[in-house]
mmCIF file of the C-alpha atoms, coordinates in Angstrom:
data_MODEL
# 
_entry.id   MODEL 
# 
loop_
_atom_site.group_PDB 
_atom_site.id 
_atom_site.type_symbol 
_atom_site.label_atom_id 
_atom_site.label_alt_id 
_atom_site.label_comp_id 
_atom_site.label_asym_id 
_atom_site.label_entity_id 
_atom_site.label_seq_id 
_atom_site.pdbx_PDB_ins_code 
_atom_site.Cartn_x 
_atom_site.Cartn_y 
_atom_site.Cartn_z 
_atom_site.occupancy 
_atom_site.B_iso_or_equiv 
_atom_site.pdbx_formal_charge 
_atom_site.auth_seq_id 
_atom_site.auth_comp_id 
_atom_site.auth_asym_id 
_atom_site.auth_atom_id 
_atom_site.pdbx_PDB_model_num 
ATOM 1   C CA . UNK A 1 1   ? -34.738 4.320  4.012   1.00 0.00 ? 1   UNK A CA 1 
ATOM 2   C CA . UNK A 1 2   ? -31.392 4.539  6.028   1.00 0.00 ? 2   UNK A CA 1 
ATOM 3   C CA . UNK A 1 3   ? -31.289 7.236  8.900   1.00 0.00 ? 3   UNK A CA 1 
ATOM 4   C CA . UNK A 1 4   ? -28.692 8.173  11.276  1.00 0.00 ? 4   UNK A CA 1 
ATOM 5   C CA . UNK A 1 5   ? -29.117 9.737  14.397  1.00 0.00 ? 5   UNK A CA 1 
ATOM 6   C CA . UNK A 1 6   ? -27.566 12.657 15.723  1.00 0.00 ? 6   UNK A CA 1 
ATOM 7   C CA . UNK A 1 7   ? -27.553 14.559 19.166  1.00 0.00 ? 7   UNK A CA 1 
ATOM 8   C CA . UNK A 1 8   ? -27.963 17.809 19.486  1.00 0.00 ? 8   UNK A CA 1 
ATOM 9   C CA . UNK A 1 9   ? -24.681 19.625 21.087  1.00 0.00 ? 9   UNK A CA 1 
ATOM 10  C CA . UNK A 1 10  ? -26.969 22.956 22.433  1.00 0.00 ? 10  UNK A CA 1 
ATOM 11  C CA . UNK A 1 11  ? -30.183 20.706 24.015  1.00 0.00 ? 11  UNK A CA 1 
ATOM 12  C CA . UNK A 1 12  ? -29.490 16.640 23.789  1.00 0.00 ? 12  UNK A CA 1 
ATOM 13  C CA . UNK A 1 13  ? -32.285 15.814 21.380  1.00 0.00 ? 13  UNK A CA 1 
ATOM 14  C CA . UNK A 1 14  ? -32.095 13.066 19.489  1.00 0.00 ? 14  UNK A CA 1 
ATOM 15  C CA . UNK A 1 15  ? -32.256 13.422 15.780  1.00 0.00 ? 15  UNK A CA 1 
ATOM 16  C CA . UNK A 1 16  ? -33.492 11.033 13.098  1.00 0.00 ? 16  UNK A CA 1 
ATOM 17  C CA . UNK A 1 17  ? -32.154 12.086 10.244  1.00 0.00 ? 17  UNK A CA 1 
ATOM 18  C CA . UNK A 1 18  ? -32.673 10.484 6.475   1.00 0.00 ? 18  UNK A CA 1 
ATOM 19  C CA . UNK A 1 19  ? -29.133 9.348  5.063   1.00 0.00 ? 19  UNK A CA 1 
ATOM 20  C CA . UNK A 1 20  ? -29.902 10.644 1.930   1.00 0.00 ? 20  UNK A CA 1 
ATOM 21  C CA . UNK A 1 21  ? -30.536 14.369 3.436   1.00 0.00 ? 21  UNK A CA 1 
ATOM 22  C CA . UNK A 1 22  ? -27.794 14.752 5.894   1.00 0.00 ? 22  UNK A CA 1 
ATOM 23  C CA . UNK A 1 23  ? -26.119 16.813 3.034   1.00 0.00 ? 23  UNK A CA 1 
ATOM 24  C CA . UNK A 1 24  ? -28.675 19.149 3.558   1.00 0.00 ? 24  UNK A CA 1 
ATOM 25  C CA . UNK A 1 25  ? -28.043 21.001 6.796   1.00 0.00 ? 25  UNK A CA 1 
ATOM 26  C CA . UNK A 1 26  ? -30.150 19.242 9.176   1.00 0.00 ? 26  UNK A CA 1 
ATOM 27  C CA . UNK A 1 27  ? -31.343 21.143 12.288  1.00 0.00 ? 27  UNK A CA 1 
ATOM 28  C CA . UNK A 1 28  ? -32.611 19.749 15.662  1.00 0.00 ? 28  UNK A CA 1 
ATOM 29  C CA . UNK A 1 29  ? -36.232 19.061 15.567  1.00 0.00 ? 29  UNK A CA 1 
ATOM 30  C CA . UNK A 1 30  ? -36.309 20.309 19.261  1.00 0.00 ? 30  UNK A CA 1 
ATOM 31  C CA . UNK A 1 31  ? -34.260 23.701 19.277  1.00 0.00 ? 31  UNK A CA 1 
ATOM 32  C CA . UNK A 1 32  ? -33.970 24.199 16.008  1.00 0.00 ? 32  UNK A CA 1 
ATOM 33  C CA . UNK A 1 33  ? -30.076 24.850 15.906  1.00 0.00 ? 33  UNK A CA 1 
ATOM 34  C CA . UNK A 1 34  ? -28.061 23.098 13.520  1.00 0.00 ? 34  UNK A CA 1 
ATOM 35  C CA . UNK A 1 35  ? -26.185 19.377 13.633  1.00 0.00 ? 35  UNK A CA 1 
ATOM 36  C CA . UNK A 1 36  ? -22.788 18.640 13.943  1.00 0.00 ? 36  UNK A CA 1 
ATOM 37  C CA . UNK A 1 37  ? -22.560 15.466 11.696  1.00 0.00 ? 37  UNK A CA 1 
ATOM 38  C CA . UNK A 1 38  ? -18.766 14.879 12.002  1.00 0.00 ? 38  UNK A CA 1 
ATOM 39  C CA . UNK A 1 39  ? -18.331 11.380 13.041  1.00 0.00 ? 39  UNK A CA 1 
ATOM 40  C CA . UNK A 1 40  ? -21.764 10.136 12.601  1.00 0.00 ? 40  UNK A CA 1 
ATOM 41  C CA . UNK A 1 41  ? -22.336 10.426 8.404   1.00 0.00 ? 41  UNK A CA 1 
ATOM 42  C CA . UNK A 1 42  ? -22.542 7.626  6.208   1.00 0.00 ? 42  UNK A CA 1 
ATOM 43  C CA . UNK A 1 43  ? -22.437 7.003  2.425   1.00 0.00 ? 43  UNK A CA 1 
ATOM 44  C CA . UNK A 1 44  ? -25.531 7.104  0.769   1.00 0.00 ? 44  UNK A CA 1 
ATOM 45  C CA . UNK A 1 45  ? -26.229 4.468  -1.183  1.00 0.00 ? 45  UNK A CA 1 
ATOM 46  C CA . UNK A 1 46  ? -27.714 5.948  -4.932  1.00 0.00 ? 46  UNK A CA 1 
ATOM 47  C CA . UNK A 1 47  ? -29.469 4.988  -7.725  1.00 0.00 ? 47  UNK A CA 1 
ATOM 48  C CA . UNK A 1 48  ? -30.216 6.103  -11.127 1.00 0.00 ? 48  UNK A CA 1 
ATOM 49  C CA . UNK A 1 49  ? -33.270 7.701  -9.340  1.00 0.00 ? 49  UNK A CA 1 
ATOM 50  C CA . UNK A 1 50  ? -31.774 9.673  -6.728  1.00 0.00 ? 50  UNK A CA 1 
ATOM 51  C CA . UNK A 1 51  ? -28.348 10.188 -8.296  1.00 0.00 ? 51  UNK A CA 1 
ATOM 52  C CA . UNK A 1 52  ? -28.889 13.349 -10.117 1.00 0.00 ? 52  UNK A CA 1 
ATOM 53  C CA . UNK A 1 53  ? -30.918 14.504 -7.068  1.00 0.00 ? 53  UNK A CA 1 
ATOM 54  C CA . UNK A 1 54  ? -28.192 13.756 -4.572  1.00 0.00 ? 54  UNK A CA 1 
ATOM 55  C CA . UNK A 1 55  ? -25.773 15.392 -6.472  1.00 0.00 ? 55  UNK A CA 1 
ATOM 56  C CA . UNK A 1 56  ? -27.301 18.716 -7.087  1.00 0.00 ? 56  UNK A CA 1 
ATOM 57  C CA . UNK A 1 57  ? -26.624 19.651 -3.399  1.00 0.00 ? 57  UNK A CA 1 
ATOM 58  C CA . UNK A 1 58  ? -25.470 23.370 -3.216  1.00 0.00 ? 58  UNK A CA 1 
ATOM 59  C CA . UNK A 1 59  ? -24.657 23.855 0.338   1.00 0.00 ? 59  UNK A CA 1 
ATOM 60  C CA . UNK A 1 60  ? -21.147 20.896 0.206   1.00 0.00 ? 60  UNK A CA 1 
ATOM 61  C CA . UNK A 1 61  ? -19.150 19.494 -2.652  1.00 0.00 ? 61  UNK A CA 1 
ATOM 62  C CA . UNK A 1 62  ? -20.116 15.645 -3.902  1.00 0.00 ? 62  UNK A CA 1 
ATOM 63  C CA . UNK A 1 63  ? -18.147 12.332 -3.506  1.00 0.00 ? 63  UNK A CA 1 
ATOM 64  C CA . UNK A 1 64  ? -19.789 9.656  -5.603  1.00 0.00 ? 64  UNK A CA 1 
ATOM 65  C CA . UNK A 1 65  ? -18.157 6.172  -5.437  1.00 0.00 ? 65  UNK A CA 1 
ATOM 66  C CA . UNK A 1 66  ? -19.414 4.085  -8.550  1.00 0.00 ? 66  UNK A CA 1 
ATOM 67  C CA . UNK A 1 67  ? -18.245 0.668  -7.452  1.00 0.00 ? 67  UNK A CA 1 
ATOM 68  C CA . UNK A 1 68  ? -19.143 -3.295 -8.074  1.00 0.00 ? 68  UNK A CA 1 
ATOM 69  C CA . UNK A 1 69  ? -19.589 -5.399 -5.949  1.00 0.00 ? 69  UNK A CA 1 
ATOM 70  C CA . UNK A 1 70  ? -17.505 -7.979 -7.570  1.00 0.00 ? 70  UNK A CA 1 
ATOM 71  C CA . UNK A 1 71  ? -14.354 -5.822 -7.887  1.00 0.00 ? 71  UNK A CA 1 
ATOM 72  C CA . UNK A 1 72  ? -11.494 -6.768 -5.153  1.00 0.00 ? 72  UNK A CA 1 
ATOM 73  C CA . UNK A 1 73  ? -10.526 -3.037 -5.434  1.00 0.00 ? 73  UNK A CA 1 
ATOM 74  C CA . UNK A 1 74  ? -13.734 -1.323 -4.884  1.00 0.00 ? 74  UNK A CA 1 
ATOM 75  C CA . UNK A 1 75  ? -14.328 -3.634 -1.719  1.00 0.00 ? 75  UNK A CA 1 
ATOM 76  C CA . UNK A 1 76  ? -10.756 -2.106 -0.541  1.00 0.00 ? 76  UNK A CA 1 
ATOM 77  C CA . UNK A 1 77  ? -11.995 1.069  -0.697  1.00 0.00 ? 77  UNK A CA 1 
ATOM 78  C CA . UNK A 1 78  ? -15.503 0.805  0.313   1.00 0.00 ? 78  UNK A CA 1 
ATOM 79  C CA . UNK A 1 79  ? -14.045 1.434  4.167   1.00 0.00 ? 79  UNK A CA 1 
ATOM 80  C CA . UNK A 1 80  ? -12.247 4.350  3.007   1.00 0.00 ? 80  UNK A CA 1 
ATOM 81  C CA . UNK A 1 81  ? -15.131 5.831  1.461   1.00 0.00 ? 81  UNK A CA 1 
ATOM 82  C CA . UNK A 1 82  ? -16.847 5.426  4.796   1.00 0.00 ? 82  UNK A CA 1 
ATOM 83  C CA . UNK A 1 83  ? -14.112 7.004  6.845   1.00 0.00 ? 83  UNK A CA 1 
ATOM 84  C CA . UNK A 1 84  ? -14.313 9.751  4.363   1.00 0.00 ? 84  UNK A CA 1 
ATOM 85  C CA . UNK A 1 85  ? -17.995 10.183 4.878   1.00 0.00 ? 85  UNK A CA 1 
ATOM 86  C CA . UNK A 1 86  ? -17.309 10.182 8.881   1.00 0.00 ? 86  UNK A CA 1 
ATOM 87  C CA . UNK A 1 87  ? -14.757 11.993 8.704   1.00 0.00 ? 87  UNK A CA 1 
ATOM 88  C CA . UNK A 1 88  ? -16.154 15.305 6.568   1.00 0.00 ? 88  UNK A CA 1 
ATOM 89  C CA . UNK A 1 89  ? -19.807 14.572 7.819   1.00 0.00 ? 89  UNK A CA 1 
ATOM 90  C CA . UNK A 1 90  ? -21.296 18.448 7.143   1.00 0.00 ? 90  UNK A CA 1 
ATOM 91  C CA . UNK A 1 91  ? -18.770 19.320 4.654   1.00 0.00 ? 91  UNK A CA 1 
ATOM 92  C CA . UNK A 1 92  ? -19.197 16.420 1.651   1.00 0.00 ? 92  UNK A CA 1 
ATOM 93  C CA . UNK A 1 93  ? -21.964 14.439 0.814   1.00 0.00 ? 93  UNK A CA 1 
ATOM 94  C CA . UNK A 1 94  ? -20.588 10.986 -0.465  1.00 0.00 ? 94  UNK A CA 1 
ATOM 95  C CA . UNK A 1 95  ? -22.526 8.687  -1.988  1.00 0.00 ? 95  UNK A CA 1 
ATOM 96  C CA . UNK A 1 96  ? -21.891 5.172  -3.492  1.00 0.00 ? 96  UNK A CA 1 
ATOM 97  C CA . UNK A 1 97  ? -23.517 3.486  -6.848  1.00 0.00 ? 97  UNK A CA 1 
ATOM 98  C CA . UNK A 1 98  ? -23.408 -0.263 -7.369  1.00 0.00 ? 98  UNK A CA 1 
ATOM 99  C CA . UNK A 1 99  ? -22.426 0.173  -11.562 1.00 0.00 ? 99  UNK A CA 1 
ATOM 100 C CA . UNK A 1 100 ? -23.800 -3.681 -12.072 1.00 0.00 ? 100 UNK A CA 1 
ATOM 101 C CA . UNK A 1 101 ? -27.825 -2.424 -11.119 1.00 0.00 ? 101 UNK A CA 1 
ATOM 102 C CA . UNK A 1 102 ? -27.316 1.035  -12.214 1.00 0.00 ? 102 UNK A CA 1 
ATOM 103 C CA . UNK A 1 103 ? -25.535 0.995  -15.971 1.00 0.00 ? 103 UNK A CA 1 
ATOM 104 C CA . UNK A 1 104 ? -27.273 4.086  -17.054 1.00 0.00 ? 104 UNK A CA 1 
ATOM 105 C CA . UNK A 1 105 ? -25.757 6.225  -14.580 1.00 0.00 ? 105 UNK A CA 1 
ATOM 106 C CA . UNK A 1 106 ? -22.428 4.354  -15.305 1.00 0.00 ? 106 UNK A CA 1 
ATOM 107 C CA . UNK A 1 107 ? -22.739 5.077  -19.041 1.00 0.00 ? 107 UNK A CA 1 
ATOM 108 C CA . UNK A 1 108 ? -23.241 8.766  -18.551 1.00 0.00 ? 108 UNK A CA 1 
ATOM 109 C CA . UNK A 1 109 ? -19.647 9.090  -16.942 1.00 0.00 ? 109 UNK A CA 1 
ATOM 110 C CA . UNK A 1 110 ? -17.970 6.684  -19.840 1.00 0.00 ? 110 UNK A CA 1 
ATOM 111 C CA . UNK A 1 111 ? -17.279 4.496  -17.200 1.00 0.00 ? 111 UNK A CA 1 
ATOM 112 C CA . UNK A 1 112 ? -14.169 2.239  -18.338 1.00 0.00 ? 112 UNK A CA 1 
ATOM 113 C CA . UNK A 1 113 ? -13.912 0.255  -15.031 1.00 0.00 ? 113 UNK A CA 1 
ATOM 114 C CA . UNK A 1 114 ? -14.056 0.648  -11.368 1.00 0.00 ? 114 UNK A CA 1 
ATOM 115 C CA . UNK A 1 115 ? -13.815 2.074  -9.078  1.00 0.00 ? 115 UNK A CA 1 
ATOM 116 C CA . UNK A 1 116 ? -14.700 5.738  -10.128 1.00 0.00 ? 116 UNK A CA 1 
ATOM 117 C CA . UNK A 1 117 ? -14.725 8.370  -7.577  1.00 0.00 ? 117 UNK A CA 1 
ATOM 118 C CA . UNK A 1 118 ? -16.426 11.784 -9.112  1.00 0.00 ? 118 UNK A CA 1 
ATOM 119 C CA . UNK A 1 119 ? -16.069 14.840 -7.188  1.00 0.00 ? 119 UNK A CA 1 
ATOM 120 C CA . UNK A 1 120 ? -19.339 17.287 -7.987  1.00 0.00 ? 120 UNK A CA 1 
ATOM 121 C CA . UNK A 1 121 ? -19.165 20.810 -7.137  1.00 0.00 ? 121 UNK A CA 1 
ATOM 122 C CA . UNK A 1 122 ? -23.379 22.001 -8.293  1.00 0.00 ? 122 UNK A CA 1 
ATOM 123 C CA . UNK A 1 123 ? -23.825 18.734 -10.309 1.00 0.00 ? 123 UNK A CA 1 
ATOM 124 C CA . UNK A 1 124 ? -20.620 19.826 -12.017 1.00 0.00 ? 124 UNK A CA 1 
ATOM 125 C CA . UNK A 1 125 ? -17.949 17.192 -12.015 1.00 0.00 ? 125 UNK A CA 1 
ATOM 126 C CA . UNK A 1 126 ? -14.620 19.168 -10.148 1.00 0.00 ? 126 UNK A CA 1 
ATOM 127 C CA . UNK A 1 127 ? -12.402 15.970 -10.502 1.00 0.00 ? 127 UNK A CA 1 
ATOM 128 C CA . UNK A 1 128 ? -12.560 12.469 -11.816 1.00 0.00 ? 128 UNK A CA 1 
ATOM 129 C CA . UNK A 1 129 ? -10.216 9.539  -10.319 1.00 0.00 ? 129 UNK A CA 1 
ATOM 130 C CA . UNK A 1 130 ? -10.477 6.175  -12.160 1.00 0.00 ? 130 UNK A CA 1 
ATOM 131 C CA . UNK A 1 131 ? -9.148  3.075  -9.744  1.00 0.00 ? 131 UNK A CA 1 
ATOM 132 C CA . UNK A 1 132 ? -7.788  2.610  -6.625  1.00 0.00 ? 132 UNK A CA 1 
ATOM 133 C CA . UNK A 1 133 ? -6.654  5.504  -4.554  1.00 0.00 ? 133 UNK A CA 1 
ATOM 134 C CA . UNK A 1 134 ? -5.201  5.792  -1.296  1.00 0.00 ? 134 UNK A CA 1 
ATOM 135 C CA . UNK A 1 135 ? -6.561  7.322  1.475   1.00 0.00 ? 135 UNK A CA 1 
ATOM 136 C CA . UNK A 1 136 ? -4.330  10.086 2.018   1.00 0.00 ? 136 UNK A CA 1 
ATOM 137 C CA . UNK A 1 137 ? -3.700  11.066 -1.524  1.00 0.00 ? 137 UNK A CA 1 
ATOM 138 C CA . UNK A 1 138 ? -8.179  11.311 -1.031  1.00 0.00 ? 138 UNK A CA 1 
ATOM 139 C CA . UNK A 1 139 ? -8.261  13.090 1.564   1.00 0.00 ? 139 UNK A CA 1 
ATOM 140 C CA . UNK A 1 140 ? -5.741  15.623 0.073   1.00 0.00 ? 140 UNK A CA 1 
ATOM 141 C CA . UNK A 1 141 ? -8.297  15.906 -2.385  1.00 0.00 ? 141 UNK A CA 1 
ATOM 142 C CA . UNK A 1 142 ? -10.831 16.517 -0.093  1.00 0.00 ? 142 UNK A CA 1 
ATOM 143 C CA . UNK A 1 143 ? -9.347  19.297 1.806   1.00 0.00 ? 143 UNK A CA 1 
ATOM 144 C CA . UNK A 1 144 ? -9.012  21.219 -1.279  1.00 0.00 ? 144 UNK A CA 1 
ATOM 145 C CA . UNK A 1 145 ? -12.807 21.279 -2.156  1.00 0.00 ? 145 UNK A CA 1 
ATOM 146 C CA . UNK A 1 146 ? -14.272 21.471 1.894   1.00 0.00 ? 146 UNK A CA 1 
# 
């Protein structure tokens, strides 16, 4: 499992947090105030088993990046999608989903090619945006929901 690791800004601690929880709220182990995860938060990487899980989060909205790894366009965008992640750390969970191991997931969005970016609001898809975006007109987006 992928962890990142966060100082506290009240005490210093050092945090190990699970990737696939920093959507959560995570507080410091030591003084029990919460994490500032701007800058430090990744992209999960999903799977049919923790998709539905990951996207049920009711404390941000959802980014989900269903990608290939054989599409030039989804590698284009696969630093964006990190940036984003960095960037809104706290304030959107963004996970990615490799479409080739994961068709079932893939099927359930009538998934016509990639990549597919699926904003989720309480498992509820907000916005869909089929292909290649740029970053700004994404983090326009963004904005909107945070």
């Amino acid at each position: 499992m992928d962890r990142i690791i966060v100082p506290c800004g009240s005490c210093g601690q050092k945090n190990s947090i699970p990737a696939d929880k920093q959507h959560l709220g995570p507080k410091c182990g030591r003084c029990g105030r919460p994490l500032d995860l701007q800058g430090r938060a990744a992209a999960v990487e999903l799977d049919a088993g923790s998709f539905d899980r990951f996207i049920q989060s009711p404390r941000v909205p959802v980014l989900t990046f269903l990608y290939s790894t054989t599409c030039g366009y989804c590698t284009q965008m696969a630093p964006v999608i990190d940036r984003l992640a960095s960037r809104y750390g706290g304030r959107l969970a963004v996970g990615r989903l490799d479409v080739n191991h994961n068709p079932v997931v893939a099927a359930r969005f009538n998934l016509r090619g990639v990549p597919l970016l699926l904003l989720f609001r309480n498992a509820q898809v907000l916005q869909r945006f089929e292909g290649a975006l740029p970053e700004s007109q994404l983090i326009e987006v963004v904005e909107r929901v945070v």
